[in-house]
C-alpha positions as CSV (number, residue, x, y, z in Angstrom):
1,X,63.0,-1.5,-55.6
2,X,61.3,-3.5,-53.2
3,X,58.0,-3.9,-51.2
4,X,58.3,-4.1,-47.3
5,X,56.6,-4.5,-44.3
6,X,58.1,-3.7,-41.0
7,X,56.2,-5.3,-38.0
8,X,56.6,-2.7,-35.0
9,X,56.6,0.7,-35.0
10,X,59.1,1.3,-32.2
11,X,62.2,4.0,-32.6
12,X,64.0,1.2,-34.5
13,X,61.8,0.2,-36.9
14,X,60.6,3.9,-37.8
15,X,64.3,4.7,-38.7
16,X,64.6,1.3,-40.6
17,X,61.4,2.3,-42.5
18,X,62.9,6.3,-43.0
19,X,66.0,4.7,-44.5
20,X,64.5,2.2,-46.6
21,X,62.0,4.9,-48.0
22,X,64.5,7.2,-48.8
23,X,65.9,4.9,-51.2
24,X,62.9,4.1,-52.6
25,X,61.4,0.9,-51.2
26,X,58.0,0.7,-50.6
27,X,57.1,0.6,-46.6
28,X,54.6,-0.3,-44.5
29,X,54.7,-0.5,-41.4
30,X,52.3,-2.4,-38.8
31,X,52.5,-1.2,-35.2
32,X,49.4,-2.3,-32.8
33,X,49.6,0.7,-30.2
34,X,47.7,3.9,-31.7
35,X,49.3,6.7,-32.4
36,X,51.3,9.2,-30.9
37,X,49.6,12.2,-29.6
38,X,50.8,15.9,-30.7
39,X,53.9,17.7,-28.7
40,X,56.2,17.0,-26.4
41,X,53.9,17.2,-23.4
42,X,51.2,15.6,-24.6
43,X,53.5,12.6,-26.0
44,X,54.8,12.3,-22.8
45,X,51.1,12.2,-20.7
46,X,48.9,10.4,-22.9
47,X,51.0,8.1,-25.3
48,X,50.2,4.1,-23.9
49,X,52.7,1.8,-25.1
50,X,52.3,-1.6,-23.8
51,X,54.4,-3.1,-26.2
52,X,57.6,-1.0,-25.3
53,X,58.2,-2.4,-21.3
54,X,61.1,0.3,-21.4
55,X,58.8,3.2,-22.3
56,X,59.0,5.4,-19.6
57,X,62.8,4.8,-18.5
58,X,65.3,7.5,-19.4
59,X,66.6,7.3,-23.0
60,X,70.4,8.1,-23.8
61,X,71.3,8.5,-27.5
62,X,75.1,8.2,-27.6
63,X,77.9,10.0,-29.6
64,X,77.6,6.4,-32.7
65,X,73.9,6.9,-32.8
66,X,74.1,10.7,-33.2
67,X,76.8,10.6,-35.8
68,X,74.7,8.3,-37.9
69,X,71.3,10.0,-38.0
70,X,73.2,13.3,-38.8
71,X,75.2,11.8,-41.9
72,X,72.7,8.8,-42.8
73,X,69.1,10.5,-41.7
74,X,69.4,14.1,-41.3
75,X,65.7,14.5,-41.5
76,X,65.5,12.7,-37.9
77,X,68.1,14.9,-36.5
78,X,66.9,17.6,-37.1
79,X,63.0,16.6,-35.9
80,X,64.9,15.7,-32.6
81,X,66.4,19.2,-32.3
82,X,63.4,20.5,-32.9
83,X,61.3,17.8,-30.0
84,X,63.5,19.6,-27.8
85,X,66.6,16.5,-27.4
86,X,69.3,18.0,-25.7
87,X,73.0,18.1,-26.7
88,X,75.9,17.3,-24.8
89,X,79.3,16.8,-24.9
90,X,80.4,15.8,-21.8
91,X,84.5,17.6,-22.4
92,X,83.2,20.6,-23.1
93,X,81.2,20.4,-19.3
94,X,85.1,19.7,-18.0
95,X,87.9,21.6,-17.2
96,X,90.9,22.1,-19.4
97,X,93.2,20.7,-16.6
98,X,91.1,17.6,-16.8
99,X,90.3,17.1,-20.5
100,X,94.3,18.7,-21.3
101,X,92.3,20.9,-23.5
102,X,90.5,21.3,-26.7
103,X,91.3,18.5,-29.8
104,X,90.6,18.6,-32.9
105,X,88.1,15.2,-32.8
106,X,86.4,16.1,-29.4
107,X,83.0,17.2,-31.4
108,X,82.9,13.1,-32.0
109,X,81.8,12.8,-28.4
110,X,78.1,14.5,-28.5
111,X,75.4,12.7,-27.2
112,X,71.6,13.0,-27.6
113,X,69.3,12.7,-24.9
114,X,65.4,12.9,-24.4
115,X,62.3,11.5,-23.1
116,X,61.5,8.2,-24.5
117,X,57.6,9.2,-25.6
118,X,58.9,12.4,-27.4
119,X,62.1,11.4,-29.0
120,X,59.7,8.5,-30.9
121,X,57.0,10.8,-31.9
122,X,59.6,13.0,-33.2
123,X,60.7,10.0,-35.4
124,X,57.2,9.2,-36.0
125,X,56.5,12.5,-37.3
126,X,59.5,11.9,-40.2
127,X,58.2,8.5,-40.8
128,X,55.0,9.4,-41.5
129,X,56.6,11.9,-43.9
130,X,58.6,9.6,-45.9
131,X,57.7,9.0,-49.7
132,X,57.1,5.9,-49.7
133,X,56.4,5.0,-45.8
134,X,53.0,4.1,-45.0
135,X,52.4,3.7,-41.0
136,X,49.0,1.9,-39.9
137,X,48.7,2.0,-35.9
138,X,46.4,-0.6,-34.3
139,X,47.6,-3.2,-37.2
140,X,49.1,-6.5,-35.3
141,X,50.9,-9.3,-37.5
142,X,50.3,-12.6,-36.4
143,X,52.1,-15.0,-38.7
144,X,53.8,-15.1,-41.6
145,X,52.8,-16.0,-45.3
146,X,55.8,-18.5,-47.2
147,X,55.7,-19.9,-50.1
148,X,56.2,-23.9,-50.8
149,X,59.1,-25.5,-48.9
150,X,61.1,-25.7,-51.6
151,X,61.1,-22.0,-52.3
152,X,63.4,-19.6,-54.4
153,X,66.1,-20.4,-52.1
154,X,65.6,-24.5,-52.8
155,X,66.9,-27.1,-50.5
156,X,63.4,-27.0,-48.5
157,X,64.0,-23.7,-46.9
158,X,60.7,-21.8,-47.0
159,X,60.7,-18.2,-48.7
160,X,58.4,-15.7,-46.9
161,X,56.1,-13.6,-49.2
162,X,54.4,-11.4,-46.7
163,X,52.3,-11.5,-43.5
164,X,48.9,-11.9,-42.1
165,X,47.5,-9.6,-39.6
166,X,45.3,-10.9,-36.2
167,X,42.4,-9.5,-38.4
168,X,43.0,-12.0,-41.3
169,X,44.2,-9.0,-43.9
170,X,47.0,-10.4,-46.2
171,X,50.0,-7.8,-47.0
172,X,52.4,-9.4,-49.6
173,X,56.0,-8.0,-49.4
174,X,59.3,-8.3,-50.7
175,X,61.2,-8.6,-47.8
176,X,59.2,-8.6,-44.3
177,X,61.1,-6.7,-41.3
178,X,60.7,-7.8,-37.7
179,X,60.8,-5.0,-35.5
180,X,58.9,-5.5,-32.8
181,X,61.6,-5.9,-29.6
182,X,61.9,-7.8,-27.0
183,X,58.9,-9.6,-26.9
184,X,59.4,-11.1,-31.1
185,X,57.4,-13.9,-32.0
186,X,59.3,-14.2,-35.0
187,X,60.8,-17.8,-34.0
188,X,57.1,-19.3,-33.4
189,X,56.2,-18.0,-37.0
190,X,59.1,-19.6,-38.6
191,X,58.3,-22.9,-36.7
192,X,54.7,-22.5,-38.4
193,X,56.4,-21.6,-41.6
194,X,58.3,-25.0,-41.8
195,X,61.2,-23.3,-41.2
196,X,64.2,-24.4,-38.7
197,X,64.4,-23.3,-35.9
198,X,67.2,-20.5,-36.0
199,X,70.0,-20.3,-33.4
200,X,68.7,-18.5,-30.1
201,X,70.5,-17.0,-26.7
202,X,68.4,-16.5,-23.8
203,X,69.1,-15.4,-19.8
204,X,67.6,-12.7,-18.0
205,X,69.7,-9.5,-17.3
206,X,69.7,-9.6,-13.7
207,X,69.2,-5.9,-13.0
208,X,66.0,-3.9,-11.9
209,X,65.8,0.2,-12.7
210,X,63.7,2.5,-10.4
211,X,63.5,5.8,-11.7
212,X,62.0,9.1,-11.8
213,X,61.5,12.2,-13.6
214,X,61.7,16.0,-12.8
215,X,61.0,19.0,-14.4
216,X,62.0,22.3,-13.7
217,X,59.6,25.4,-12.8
218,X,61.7,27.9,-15.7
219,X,61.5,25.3,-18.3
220,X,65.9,25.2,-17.9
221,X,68.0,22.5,-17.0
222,X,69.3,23.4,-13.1
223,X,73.3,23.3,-14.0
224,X,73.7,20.4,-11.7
225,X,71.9,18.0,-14.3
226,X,74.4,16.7,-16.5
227,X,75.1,13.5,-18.0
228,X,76.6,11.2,-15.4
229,X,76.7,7.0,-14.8
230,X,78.1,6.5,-11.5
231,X,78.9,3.0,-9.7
232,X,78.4,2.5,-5.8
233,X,79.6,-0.9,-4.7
234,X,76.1,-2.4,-4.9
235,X,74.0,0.4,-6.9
236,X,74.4,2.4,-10.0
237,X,73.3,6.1,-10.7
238,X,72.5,7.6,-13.8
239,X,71.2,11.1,-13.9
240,X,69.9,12.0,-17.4
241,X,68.8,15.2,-18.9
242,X,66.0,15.3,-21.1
243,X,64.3,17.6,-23.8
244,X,62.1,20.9,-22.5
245,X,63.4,21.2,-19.4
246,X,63.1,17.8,-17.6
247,X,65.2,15.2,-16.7
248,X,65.5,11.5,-14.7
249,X,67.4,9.9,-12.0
250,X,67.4,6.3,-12.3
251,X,69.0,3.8,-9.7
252,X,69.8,0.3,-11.1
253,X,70.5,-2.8,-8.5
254,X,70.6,-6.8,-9.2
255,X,67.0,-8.0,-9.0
256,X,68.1,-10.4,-6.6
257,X,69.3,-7.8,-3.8
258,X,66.0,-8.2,-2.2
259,X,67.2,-5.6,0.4
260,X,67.1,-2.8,-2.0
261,X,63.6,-3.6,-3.3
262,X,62.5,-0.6,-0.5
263,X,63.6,1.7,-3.4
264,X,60.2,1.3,-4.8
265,X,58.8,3.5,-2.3
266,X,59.5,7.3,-3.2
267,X,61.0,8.4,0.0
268,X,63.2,5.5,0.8
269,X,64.4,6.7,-3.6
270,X,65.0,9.8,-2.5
271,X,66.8,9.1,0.6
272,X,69.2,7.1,-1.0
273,X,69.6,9.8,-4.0
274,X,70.1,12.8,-1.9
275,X,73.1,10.2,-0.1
276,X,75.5,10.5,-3.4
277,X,77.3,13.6,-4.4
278,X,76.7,13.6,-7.9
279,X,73.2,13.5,-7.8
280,X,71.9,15.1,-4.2
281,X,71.0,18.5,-6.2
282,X,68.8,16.5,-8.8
283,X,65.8,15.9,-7.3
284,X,64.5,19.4,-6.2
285,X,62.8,19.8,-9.1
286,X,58.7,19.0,-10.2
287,X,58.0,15.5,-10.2
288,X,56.6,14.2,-13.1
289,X,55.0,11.3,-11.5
290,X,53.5,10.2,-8.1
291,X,55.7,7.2,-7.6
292,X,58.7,5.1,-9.1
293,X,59.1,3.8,-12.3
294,X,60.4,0.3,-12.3
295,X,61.6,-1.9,-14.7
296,X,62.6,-5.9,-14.0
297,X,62.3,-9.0,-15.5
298,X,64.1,-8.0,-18.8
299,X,66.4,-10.7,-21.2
300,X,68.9,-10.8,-22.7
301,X,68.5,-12.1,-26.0
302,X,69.8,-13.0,-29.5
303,X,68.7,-14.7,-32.5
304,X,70.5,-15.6,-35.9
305,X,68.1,-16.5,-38.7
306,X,70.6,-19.3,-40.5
307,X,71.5,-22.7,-38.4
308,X,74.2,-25.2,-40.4
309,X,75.7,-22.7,-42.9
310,X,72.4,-21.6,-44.6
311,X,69.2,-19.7,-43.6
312,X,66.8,-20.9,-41.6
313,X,64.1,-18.6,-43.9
314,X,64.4,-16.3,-46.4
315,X,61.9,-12.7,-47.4
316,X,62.7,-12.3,-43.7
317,X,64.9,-10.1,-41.6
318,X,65.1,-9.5,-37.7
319,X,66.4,-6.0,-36.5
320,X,67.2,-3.6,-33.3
321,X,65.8,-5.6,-29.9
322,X,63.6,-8.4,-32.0
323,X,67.3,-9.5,-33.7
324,X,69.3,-8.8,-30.3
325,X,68.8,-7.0,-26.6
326,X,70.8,-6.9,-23.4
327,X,70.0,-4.4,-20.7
328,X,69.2,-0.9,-20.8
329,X,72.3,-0.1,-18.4
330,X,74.2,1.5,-20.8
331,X,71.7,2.9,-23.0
332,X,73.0,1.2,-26.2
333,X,69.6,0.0,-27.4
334,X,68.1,2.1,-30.4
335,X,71.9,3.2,-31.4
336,X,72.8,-0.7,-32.1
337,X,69.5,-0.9,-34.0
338,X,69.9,1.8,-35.6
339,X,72.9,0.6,-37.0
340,X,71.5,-2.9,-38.2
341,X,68.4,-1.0,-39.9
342,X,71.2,1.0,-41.9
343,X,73.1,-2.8,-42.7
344,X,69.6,-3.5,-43.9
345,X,69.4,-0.5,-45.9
346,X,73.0,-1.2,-47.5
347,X,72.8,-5.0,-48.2
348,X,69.9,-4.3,-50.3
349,X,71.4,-1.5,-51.9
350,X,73.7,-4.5,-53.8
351,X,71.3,-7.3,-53.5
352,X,70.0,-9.1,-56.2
353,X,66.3,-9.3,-55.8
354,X,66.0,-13.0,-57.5
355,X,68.5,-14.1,-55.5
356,X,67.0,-13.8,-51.9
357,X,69.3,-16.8,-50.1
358,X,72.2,-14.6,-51.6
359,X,70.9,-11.2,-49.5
360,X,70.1,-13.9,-46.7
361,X,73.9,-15.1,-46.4
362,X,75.2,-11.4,-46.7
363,X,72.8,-9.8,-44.2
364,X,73.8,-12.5,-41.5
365,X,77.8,-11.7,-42.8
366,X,77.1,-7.9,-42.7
367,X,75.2,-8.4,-39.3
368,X,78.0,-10.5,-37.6
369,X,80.1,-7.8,-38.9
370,X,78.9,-4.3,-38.1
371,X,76.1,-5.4,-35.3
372,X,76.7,-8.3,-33.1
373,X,80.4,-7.0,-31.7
374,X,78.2,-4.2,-30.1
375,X,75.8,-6.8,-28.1
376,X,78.5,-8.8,-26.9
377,X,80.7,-6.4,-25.5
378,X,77.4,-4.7,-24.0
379,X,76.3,-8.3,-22.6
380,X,80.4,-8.9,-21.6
381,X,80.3,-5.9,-19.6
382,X,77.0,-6.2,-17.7
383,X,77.8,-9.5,-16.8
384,X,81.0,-8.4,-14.8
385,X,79.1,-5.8,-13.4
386,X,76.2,-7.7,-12.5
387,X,78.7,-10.2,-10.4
388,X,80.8,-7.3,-9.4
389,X,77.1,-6.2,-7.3
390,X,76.7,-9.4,-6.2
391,X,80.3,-9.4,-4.4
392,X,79.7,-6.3,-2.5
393,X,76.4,-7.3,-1.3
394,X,78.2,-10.1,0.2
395,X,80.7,-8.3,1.5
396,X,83.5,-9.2,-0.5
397,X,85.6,-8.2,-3.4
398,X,85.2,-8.9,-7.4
399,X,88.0,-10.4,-9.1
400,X,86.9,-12.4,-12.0
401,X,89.3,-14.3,-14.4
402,X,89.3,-12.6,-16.9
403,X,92.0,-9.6,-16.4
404,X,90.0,-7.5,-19.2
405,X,87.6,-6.3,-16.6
406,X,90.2,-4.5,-14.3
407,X,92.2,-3.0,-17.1
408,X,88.5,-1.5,-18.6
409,X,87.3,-0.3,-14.8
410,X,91.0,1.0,-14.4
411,X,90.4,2.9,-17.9
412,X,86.9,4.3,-16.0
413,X,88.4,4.9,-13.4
414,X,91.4,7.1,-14.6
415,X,89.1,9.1,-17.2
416,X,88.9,11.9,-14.6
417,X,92.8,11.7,-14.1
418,X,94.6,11.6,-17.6
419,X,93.1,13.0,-20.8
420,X,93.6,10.5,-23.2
421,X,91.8,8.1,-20.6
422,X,89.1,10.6,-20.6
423,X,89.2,9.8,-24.8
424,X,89.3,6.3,-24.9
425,X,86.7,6.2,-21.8
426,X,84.1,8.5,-23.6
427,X,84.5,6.5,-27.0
428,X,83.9,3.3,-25.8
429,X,80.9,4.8,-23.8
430,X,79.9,6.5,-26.8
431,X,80.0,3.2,-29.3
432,X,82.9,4.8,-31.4
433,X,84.8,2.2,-30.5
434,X,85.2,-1.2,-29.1
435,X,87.4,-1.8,-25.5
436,X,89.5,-3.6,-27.7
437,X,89.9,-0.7,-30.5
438,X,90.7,1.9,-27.3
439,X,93.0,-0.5,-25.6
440,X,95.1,-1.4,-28.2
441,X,96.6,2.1,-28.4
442,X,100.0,2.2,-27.1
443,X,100.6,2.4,-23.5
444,X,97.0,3.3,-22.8
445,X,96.2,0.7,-20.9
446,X,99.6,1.4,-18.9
447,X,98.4,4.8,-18.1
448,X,94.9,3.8,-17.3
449,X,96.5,1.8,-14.4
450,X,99.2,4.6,-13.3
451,X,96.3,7.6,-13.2
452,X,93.8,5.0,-11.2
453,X,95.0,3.0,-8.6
454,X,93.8,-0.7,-7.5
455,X,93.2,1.1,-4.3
456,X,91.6,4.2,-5.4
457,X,88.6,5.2,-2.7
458,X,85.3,3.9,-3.0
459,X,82.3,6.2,-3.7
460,X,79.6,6.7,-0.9
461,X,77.8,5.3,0.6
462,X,78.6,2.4,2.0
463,X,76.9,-1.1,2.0
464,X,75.4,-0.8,5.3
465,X,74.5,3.1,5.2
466,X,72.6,2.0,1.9
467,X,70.6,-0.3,3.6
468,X,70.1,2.2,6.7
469,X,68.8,4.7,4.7
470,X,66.2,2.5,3.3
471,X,65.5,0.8,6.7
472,X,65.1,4.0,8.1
473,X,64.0,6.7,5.8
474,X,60.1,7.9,5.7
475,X,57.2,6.5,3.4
């Protein structure tokens, strides 16, 4: 069994750490925010986490992420259930002349959802719990501790042995976890380590999020909140429901539609909300704060920790947002580093421990494996839609090269038509399977295009009634 230290002490690296624990590492975990506070309300008012930009934004958990915490970490599913997460499975919310009724796999498609602050404590809560897992809040690592260049793994590639924190303490470790998102300094502490530098991605996203969150006066869900991702020509919705009777709205726009930056202000928000059909009913509720939450400025990013065939370090791993991020669009964030804690988890499971370039070179296998199909379709797809904004804010029409992108927004498109549409819609949405996996079913993608025309009508509103209600609505 090993020692480890996971830096961060985000939703990722709290499940990493369960995982780990349970089969009998030895964790520690350094997170510099304090701690959670107790319940669900008081998470949710008090809990300060400037180290987690996406803190306050809605959090999905889709059908993959749920599937894996129920077989993999049932301790953590059930502390969700009992935060108050709500389940849904967006067939059983349709018809049976739309969904062609029930099948036997249609339980596959449940998805979590809850408030950001609560769902973490929840996790924290298990954590904490763990045998094992020792959690110090207001601990910050600043570098790394290697041994000589030549290291266990020879050839001049340094071995890590464990970190230093910004007060000087010295934790020696096995195997040393990065954890800590977006903002990783892991590739300036492998440059102070001797290391090479490792291969890096980096461009910005391109999107900005302003949402808001309601409650409701009975403590239930209003029956008009359901899960729902909707595209308008230049804007997306997304309303969201959320443990102990809240939920969000959120409206995401390209950062660079500087016409839409009016959303900021509430009533120009709500103006616009109250103009689509899916969500007008969703914002009668308490709000839960005086203005709207907005996020910009985000990357994506991705980082592989061997350059040239070989590791760039070994003793050291990068998971969840600190290994690989894109946007939050699609809410794919903690469910893709979920599953790369558990690739952690099973690479050392049938690593050698004297052997640590060995675990390197299968980690960075089992990662490009399992992991890194799941950040490039996510970054594939926000790209398209990121230019397909930018086309109707100029007035025109996206038709990009490559013909994958109509056959998937066909697919979208005809989910509400055809049933097995609906299927192959909701499991790529869900991260049960790739666009690739779903299309290559036979005559699928023939379908997609017969139940949703090229010329299918666009939603509401327009470009320019979009821009009049922000022009015109009150402060």
């Amino acid at each position: 069994m090993a020692s480890v230290v996971v830096a961060g002490g985000r939703i990722v690296a709290l499940l990493t750490a369960v995982a780990l624990g349970e089969d009998g590492h030895q964790v520690t975990v350094l997170e510099r925010d304090p701690s959670p506070a107790t319940g669900a309300r008081a998470a949710w008012d008090t809990w300060k986490r400037r180290g987690v930009s996406q803190f306050r934004l809605p959090h999905l958990f889709p059908s993959r992420f749920r599937a894996e915490v129920e077989r993999e970490l049932p301790r953590v599913a059930k502390a969700l259930d009992e935060a108050g997460a709500v389940r849904v499975n967006p067939i059983g919310l349709m018809p049976p002349q739309l969904t062609g009724g029930r099948r036997e796999d249609d339980a596959d498609h449940e998805i979590l959802t809850g408030r950001r602050p609560v769902m973490e404590a929840a996790v924290a809560a298990v954590a904490q719990a763990t045998p094992g897992v020792t959690i110090r809040r207001g601990v910050a690592v600043a570098d790394l501790i290697a041994g000589s260049p030549a290291g266990r793994a020879g050839r001049g590639v340094p071995h890590v042995t464990g970190v230093r924190t910004a007060s000087g303490e010295r934790i020696a470790a096995d195997l040393v976890v990065d954890a800590t998102g977006r903002r990783s300094a892991l590739p300036d502490w492998l440059a102070a380590c001797g290391a090479a530098r490792p291969v890096r991605e980096v461009e910005g996203t391109g999107f900005v999020y302003y949402c808001r969150h309601f409650r409701s006066a009975e403590g239930i869900l209003p029956p008009s909140v359901v899960p729902v991702r909707q595209d308008h020509g230049s804007i997306t919705s997304l309303i969201l429901p959320a443990d102990n009777g809240t939920w969000s709205v959120v409206i995401a726009a390209s950062a660079a539609d500087n016409a839409l930056h009016g959303l900021r202000d509430p009533g120009r928000w709500s103006a616009v909300v109250r103009s689509l059909p899916v969500a007008s009913g969703c914002i009668d509720g308490e709000p839960l704060e005086g203005r709207v939450i907005t996020l910009s400025k985000i990357k994506n990013q991705y980082l592989r920790l061997a350059a040239g065939g070989r590791p760039v370090a070994t003793g050291v791993v990068a998971v969840g947002d600190a290994w690989a991020c894109t946007s939050p669009s699609l809410g794919r964030g903690v469910s893709i580093g979920t599953l790369h804690g558990l690739v952690v988890r099973d690479v050392l499971r049938r690593s050698d421990p004297g052997d640590p370039a060995r675990f390197a070179a299968d980690l960075d296998a089992a990662t490009r494996a399992v992991v890194e199909p799941w950040h490039r379709v996510t970054l594939w797809y926000d790209r398209h839609r990121l230019a397909e904004m930018t086309a109707e804010r100029r007035g025109g029409t996206y038709q990009p090269a490559d013909p994958r992108w109509g056959v998937i927004r066909g697919l979208e498109r005809a989910a509400f038509r055809d049933p097995d549409c609906l299927r192959g819609f909701l499991s790529m949405a869900g991260m049960l399977r790739t666009p690739e996996q779903v299309l290559s079913r036979p005559g699928l993608a023939g379908r997609a295009a017969e139940a949703a025309p090229a010329d299918a009508p666009r939603s509401v509103p327009s470009r320019s009634g979009l821009l009049a209600l922000i022009a015109g609505a009150p402060t």
